[in-house]
Structures are given as structure tokens and as C-alpha cells.
PDB file of N, CA, C and O in Angstrom:
ATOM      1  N   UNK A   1       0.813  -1.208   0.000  1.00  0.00           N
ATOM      2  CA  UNK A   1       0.000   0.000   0.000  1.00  0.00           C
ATOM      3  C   UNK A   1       0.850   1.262   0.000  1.00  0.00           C
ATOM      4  O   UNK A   1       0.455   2.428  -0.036  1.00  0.00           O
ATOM      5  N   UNK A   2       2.173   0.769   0.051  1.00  0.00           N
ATOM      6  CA  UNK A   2       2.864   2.115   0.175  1.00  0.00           C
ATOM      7  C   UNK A   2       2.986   3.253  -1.112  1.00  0.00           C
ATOM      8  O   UNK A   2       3.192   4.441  -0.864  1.00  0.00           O
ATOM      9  N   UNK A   3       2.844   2.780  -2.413  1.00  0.00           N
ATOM     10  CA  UNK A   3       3.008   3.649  -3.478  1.00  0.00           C
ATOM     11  C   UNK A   3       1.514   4.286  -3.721  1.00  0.00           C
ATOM     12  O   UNK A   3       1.387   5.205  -4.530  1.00  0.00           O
ATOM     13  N   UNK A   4       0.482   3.812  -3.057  1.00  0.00           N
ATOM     14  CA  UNK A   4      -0.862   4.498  -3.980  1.00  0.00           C
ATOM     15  C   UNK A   4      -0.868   5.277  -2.274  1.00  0.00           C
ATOM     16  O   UNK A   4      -1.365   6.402  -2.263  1.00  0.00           O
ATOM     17  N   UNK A   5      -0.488   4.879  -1.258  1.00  0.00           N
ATOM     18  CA  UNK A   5      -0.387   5.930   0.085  1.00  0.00           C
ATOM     19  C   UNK A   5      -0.139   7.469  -0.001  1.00  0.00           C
ATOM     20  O   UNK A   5      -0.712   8.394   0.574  1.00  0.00           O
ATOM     21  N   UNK A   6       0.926   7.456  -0.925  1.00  0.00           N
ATOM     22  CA  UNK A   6       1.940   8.680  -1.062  1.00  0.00           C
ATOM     23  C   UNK A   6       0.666   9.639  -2.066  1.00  0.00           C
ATOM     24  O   UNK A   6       0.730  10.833  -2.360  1.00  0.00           O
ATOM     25  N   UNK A   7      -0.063   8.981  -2.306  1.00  0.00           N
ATOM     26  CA  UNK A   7      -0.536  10.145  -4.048  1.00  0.00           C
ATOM     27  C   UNK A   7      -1.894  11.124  -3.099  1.00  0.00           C
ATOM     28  O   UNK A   7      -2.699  10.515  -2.394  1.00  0.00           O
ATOM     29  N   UNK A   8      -1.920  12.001  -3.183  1.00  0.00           N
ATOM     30  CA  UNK A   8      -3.209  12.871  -2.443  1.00  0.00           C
ATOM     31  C   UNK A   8      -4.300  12.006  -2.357  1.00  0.00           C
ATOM     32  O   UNK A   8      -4.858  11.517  -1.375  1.00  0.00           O
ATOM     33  N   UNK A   9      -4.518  11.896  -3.607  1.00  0.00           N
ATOM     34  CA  UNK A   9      -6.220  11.435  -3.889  1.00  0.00           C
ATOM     35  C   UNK A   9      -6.542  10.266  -2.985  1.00  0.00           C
ATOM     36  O   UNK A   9      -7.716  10.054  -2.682  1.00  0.00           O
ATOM     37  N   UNK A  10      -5.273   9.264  -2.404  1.00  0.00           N
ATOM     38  CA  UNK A  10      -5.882   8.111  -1.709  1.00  0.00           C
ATOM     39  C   UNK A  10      -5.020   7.906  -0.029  1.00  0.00           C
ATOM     40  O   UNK A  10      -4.723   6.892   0.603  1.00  0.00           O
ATOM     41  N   UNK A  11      -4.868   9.086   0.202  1.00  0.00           N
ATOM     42  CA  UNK A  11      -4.111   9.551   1.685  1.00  0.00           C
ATOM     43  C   UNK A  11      -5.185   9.526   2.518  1.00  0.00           C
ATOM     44  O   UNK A  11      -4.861   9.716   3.691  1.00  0.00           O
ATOM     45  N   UNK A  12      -6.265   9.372   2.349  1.00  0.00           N
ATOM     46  CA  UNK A  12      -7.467   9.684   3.254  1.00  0.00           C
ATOM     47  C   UNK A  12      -7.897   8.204   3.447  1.00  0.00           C
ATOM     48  O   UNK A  12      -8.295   8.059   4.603  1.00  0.00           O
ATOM     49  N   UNK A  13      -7.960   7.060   2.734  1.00  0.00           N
ATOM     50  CA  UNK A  13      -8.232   6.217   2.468  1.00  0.00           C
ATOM     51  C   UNK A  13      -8.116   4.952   3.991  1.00  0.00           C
ATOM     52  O   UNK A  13      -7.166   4.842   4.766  1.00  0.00           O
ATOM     53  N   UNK A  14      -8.999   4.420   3.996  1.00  0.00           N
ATOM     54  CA  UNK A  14      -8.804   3.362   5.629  1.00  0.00           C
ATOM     55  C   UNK A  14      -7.621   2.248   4.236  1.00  0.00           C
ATOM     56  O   UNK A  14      -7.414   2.574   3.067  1.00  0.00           O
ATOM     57  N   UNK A  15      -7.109   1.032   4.931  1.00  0.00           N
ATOM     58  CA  UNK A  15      -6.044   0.173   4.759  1.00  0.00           C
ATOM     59  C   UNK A  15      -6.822  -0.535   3.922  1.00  0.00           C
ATOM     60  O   UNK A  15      -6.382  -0.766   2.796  1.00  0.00           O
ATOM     61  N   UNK A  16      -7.985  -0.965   4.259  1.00  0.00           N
ATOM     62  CA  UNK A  16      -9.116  -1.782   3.380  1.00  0.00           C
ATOM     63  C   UNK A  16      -9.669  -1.208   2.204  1.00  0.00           C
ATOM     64  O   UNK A  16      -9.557  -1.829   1.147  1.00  0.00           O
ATOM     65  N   UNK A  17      -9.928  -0.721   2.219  1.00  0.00           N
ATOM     66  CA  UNK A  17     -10.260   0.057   0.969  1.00  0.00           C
ATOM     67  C   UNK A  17      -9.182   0.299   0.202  1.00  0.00           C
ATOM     68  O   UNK A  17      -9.451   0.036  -0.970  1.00  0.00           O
ATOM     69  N   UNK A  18      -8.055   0.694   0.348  1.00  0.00           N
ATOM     70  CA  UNK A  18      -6.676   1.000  -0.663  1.00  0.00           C
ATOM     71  C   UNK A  18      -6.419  -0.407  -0.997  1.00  0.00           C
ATOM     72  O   UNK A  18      -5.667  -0.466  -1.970  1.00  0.00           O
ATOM     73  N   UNK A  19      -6.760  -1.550  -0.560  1.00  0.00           N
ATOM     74  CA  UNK A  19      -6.106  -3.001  -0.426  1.00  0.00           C
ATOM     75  C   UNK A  19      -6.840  -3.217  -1.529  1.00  0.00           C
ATOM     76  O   UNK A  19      -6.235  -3.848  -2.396  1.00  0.00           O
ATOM     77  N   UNK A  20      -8.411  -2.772  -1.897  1.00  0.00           N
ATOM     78  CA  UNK A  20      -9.238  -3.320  -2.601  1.00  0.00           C
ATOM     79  C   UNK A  20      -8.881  -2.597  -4.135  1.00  0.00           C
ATOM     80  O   UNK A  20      -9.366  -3.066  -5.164  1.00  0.00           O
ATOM     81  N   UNK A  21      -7.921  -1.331  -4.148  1.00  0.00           N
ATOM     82  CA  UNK A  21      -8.271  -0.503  -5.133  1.00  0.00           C
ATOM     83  C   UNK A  21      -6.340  -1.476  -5.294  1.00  0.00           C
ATOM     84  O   UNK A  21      -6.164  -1.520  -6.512  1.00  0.00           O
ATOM     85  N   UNK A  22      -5.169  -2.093  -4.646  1.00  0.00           N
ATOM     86  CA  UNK A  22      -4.601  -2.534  -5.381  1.00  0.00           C
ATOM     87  C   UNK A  22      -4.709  -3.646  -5.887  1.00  0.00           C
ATOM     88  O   UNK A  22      -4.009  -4.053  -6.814  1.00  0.00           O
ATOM     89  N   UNK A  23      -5.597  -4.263  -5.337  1.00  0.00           N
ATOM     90  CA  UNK A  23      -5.734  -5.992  -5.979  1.00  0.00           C
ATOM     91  C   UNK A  23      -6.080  -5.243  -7.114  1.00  0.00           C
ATOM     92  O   UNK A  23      -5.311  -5.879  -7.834  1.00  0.00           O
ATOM     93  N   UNK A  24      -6.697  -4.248  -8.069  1.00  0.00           N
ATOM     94  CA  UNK A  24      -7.606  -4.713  -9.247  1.00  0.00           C
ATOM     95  C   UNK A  24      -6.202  -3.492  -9.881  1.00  0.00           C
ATOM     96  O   UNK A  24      -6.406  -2.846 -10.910  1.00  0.00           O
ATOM     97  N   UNK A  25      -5.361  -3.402  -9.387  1.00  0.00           N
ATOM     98  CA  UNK A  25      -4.161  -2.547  -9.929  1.00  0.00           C
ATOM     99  C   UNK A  25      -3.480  -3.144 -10.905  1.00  0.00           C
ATOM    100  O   UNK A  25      -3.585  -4.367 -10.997  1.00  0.00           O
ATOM    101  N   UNK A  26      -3.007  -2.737 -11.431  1.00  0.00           N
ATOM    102  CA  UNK A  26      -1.644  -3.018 -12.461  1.00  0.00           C
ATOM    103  C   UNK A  26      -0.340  -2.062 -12.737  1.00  0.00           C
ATOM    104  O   UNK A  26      -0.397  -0.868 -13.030  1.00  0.00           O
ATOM    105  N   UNK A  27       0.697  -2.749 -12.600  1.00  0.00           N
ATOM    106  CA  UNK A  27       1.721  -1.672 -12.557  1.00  0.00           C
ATOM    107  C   UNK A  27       2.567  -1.689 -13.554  1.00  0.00           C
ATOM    108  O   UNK A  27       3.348  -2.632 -13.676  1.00  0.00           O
ATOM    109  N   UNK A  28       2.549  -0.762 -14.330  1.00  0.00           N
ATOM    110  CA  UNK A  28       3.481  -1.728 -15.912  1.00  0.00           C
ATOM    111  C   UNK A  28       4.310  -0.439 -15.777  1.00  0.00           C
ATOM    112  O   UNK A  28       4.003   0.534 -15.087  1.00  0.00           O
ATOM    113  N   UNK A  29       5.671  -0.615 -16.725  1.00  0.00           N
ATOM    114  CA  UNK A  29       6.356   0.360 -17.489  1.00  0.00           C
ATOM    115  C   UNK A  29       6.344   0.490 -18.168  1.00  0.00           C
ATOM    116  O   UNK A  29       5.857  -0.333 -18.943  1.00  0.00           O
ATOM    117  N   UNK A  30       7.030   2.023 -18.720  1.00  0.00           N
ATOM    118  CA  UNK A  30       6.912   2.382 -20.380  1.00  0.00           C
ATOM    119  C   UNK A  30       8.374   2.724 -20.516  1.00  0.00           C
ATOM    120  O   UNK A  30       9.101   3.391 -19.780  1.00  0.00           O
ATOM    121  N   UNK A  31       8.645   2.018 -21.788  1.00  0.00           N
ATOM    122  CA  UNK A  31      10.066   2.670 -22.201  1.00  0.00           C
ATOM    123  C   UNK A  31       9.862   4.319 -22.985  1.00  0.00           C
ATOM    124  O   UNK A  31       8.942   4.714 -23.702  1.00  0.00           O
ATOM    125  N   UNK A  32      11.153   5.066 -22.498  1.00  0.00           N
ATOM    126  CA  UNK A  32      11.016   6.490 -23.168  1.00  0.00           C
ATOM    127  C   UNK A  32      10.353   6.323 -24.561  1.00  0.00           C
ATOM    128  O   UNK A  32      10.496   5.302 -25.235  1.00  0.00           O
ATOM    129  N   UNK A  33       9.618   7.394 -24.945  1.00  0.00           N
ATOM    130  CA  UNK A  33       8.823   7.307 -26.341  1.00  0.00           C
ATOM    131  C   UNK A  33       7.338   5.643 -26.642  1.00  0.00           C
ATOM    132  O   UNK A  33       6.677   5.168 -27.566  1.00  0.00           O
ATOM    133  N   UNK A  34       7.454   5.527 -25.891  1.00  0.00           N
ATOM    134  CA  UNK A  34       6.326   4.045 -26.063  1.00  0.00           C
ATOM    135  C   UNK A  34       4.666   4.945 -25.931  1.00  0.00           C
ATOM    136  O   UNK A  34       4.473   6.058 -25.442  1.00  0.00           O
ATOM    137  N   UNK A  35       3.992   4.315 -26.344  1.00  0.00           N
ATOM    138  CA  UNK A  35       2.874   4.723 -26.541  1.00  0.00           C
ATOM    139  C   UNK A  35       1.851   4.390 -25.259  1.00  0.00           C
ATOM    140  O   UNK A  35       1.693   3.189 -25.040  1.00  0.00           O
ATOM    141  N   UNK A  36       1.350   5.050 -24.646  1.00  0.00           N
ATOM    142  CA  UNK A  36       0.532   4.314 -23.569  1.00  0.00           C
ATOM    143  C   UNK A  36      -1.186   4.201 -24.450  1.00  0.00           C
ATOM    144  O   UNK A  36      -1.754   3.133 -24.679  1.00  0.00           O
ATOM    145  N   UNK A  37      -1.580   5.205 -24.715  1.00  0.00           N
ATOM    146  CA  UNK A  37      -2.865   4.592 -25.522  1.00  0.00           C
ATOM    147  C   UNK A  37      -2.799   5.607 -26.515  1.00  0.00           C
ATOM    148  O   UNK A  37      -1.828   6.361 -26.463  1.00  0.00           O
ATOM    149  N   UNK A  38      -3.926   5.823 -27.706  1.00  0.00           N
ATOM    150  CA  UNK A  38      -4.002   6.372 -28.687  1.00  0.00           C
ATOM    151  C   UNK A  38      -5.592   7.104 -28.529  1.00  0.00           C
ATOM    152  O   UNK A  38      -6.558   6.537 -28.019  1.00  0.00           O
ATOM    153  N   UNK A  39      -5.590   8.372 -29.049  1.00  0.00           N
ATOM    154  CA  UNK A  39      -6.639   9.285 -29.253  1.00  0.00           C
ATOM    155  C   UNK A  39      -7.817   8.087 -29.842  1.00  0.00           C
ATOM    156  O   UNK A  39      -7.489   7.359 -30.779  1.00  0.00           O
ATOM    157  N   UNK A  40      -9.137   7.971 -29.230  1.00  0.00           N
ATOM    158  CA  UNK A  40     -10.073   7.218 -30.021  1.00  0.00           C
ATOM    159  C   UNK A  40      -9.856   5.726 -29.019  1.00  0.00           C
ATOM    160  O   UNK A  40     -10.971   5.253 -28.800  1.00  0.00           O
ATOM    161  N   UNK A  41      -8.792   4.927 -28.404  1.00  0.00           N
ATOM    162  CA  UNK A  41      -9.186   3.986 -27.494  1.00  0.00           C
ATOM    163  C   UNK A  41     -10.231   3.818 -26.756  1.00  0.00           C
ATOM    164  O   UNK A  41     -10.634   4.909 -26.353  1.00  0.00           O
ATOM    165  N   UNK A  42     -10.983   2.770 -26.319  1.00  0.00           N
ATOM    166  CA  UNK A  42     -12.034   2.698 -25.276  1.00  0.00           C
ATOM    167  C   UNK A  42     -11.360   3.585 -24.424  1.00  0.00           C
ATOM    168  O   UNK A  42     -10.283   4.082 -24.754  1.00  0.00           O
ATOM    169  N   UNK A  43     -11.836   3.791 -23.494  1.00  0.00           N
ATOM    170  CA  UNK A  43     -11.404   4.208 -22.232  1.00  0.00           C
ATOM    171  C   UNK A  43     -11.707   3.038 -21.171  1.00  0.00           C
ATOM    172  O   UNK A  43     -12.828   2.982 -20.667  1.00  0.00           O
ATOM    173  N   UNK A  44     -10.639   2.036 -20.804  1.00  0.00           N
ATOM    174  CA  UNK A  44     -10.945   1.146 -19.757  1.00  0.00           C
ATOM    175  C   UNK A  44     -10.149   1.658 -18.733  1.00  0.00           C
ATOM    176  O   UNK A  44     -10.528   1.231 -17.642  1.00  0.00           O
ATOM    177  N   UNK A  45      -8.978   2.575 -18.649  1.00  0.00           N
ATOM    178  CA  UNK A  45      -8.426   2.799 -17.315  1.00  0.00           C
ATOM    179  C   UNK A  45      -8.130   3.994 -16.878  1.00  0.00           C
ATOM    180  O   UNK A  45      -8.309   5.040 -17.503  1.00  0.00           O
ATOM    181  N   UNK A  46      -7.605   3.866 -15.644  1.00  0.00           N
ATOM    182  CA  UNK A  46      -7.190   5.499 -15.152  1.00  0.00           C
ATOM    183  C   UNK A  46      -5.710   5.435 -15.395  1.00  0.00           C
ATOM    184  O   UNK A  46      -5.685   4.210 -15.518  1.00  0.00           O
ATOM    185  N   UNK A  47      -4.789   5.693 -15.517  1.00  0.00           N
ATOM    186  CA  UNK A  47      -3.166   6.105 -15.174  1.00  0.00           C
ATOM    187  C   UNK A  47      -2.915   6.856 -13.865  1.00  0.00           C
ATOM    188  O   UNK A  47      -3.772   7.613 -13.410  1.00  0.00           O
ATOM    189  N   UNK A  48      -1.825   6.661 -13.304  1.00  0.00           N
ATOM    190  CA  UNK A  48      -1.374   7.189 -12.603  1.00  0.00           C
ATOM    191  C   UNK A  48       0.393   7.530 -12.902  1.00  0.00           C
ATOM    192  O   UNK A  48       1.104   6.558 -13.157  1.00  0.00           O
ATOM    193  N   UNK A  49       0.849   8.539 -12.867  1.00  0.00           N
ATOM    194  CA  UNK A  49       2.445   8.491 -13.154  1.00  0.00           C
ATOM    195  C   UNK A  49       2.992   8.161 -11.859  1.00  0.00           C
ATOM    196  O   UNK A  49       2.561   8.680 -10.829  1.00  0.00           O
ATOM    197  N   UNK A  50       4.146   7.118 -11.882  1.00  0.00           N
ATOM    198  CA  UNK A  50       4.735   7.015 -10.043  1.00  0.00           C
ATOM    199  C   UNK A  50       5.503   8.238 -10.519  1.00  0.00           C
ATOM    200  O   UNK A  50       5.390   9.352 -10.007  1.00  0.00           O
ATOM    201  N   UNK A  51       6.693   7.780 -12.059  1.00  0.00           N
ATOM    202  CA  UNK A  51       7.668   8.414 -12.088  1.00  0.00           C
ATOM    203  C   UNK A  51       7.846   8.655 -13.357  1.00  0.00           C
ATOM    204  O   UNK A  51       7.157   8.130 -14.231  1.00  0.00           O
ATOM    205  N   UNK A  52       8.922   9.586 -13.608  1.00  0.00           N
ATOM    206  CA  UNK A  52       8.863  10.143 -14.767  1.00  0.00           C
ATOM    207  C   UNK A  52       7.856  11.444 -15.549  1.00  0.00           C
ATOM    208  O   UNK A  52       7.271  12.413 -15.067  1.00  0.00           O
ATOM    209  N   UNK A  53       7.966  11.025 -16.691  1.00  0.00           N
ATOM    210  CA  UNK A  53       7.797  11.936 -17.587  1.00  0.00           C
ATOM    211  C   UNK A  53       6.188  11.656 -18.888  1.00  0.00           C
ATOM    212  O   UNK A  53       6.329  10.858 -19.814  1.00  0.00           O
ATOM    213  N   UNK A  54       5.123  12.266 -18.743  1.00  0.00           N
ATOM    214  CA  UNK A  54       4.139  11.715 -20.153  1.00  0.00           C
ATOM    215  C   UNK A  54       4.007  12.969 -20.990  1.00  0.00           C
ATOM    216  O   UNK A  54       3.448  14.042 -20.761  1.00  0.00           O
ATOM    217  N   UNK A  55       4.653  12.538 -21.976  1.00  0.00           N
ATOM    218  CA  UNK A  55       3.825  13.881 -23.178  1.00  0.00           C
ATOM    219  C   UNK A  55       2.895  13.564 -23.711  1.00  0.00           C
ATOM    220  O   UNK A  55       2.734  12.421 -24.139  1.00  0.00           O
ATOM    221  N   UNK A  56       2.154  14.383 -23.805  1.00  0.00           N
ATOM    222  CA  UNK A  56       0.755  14.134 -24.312  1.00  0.00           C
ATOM    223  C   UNK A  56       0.451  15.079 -25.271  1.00  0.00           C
ATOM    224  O   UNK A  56       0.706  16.245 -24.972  1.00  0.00           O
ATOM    225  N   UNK A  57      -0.267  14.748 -26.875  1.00  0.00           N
ATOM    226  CA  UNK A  57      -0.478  15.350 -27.367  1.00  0.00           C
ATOM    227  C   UNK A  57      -1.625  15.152 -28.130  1.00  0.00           C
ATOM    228  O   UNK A  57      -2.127  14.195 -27.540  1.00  0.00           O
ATOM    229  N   UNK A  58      -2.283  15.391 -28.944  1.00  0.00           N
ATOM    230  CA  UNK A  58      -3.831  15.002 -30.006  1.00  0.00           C
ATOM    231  C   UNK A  58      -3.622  15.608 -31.418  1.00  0.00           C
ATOM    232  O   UNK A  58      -3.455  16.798 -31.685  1.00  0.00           O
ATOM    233  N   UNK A  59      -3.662  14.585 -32.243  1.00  0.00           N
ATOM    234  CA  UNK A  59      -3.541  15.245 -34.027  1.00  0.00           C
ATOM    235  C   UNK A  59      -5.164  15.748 -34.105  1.00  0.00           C
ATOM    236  O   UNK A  59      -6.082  15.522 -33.317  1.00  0.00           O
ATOM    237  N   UNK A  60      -5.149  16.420 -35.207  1.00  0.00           N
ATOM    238  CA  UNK A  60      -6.379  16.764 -35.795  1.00  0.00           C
ATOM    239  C   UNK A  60      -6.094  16.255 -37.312  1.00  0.00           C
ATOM    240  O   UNK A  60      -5.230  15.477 -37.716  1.00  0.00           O
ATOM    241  N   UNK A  61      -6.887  16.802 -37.863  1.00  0.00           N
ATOM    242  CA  UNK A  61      -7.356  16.629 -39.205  1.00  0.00           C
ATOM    243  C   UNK A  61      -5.982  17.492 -40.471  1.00  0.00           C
ATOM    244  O   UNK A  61      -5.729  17.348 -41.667  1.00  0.00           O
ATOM    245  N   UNK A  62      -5.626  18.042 -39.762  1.00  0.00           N
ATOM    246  CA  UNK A  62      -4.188  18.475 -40.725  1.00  0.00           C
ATOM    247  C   UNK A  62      -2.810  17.477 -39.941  1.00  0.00           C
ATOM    248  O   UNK A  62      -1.685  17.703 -40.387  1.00  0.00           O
ATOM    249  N   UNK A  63      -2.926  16.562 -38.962  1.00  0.00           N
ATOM    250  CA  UNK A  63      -1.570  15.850 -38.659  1.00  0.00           C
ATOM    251  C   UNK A  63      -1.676  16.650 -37.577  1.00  0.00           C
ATOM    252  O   UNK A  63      -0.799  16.639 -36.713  1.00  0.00           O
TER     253      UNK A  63
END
């Protein structure tokens, strides 16, 4: 519980409840430049950054 402890949004949180929000967690990495999702994906998740860096950007209709 110690990494989702540290983030504001779940500092308030009893031990049980944070326990329940990491079982359904996943913790992956991204190598520099990797894509995490694309404009137009479902939306099935939230992100959280531990560390590092996300650029984020959206094409339109000229690129």
C-alpha cells in the first residue's frame, strides 16, 4: 500500500479500501517514447504516473 499511500487522492483512504483498489491494480512500465494509448481507445483505465515523464499530445485533421 505504500506507493498508492503517497498520491493525495488516496491519503485519506482506511487500509481496506486502498487493499481493494490494489488488488484490481496493475503496474506496468513504459520505455522512453512508447505509446501508452491512442486518441479514439475505449477508455478502460485510469493512469497514474509514479515516475517520470508523459507527453501528451492530439492530431487533428491536418496531422
Amino acid at each position: 500500500m505504500g506507493n498508492l499511500r503517497k498520491m493525495p487522492l488516496f491519503k485519506g483512504l482506511r487500509d481496506a479500501d486502498l487493499a481493494v483498489i490494489e488488488e484490481i491494480s496493475v503496474k506496468k512500465h513504459a520505455e522512453k517514447g512508447a505509446h501508452i494509448f491512442f486518441q479514439g481507445d475505449p477508455q478502460e483505465a485510469v493512469y497514474f504516473i509514479e515516475s517520470g515523464e508523459v507527453k501528451i499530445y492530439r492530431t487533428d485533421a491536418n496531422g
